[in-house]
C-alpha positions as CSV (number, residue, x, y, z in Angstrom):
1,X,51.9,110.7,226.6
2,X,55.2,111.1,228.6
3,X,57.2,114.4,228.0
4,X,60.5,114.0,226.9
5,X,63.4,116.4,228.7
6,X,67.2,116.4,227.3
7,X,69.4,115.6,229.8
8,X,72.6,116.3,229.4
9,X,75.5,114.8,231.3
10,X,77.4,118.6,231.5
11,X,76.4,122.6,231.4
12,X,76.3,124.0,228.2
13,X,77.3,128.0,227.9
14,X,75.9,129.6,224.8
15,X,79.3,131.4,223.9
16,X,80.4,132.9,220.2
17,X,84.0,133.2,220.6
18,X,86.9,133.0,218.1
19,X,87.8,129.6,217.6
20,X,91.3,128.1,215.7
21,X,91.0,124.6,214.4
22,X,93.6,122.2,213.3
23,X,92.2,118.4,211.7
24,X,94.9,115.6,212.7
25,X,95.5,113.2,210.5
26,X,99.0,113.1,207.7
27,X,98.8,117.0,207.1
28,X,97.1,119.6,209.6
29,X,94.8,121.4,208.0
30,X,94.5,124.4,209.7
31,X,90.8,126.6,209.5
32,X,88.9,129.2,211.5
33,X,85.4,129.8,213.8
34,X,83.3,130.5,215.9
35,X,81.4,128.8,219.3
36,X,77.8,128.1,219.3
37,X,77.8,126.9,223.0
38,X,81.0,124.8,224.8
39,X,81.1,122.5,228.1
40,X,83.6,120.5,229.9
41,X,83.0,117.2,227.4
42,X,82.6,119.3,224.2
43,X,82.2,121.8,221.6
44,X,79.6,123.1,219.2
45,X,80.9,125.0,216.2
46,X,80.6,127.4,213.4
47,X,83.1,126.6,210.2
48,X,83.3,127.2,206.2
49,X,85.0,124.0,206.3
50,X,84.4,120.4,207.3
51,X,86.3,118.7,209.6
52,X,86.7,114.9,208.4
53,X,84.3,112.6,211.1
54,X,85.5,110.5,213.9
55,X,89.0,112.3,213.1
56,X,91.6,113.6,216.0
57,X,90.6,117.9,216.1
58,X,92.9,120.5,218.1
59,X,91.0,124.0,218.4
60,X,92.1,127.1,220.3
61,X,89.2,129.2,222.2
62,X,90.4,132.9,222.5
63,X,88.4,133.4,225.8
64,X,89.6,137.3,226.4
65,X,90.2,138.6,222.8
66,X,89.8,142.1,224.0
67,X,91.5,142.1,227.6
68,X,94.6,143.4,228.5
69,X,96.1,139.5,228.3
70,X,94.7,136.9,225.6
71,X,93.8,133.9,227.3
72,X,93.5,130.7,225.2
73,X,92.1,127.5,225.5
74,X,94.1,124.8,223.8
75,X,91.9,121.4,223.4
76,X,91.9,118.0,221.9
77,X,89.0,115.6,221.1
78,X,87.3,114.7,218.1
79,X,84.8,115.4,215.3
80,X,81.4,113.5,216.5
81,X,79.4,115.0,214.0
82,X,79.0,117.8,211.3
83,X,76.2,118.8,209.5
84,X,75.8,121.7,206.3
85,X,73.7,124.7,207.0
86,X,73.3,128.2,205.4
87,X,74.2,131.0,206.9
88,X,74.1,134.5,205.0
89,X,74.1,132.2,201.5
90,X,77.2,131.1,202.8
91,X,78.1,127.5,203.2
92,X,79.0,126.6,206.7
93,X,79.2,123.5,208.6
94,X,77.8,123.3,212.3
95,X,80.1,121.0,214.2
96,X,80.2,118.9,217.7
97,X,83.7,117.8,218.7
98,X,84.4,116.8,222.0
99,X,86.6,118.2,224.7
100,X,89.4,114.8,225.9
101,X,92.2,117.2,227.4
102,X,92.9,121.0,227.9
103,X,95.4,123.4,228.8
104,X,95.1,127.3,229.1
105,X,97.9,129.3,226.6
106,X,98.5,132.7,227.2
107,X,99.3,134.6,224.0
């Protein structure tokens, strides 16, 4: 019997930072949370809410919160997937989005 390894096209960081989201679509939604672990193709997230599947997502990575200047990472992609979990007896929604263009902000 063969072991199976992941292989995964990028390098994943396991990073919890502060993460903005806004869902395209006729209205922006606009919601909050936080990073399980990004790459250059994508995103895993923590939300209370659930971004719609297969829908256009822009999110905002604070990556300095407590420096002397706020960086921010400004992305597009979309919502590949979403599934409900409990956190704290809390609903909250782990999400993969991925990562189609970028652009640093500073605040």
């Amino acid at each position: 019997m063969s072991t199976f390894l992941e292989q995964r096209r990028t390098r994943r960081f396991t990073l919890q930072l502060p993460l903005y989201i806004r869902q395209g679509g006729p209205e922006y939604v606009p919601f909050v949370g936080v990073t399980k672990n990004i790459s250059s193709s994508g995103v895993l997230f923590m939300s209370e809410k659930e971004p719609d599947l297969g829908r256009p997502i822009e999110y905002v990575v604070t990556l300095n919160a407590d420096g002397p200047q706020p960086v921010s990472l400004r992305c597009v992609g979309k919502v590949l997937r979403s599934k409900l979990v409990a956190e704290d007896q809390t609903p909250a929604y782990q999400v993969a989005a991925t990562l189609e263009r970028y652009e640093f902000v500073r605040l």
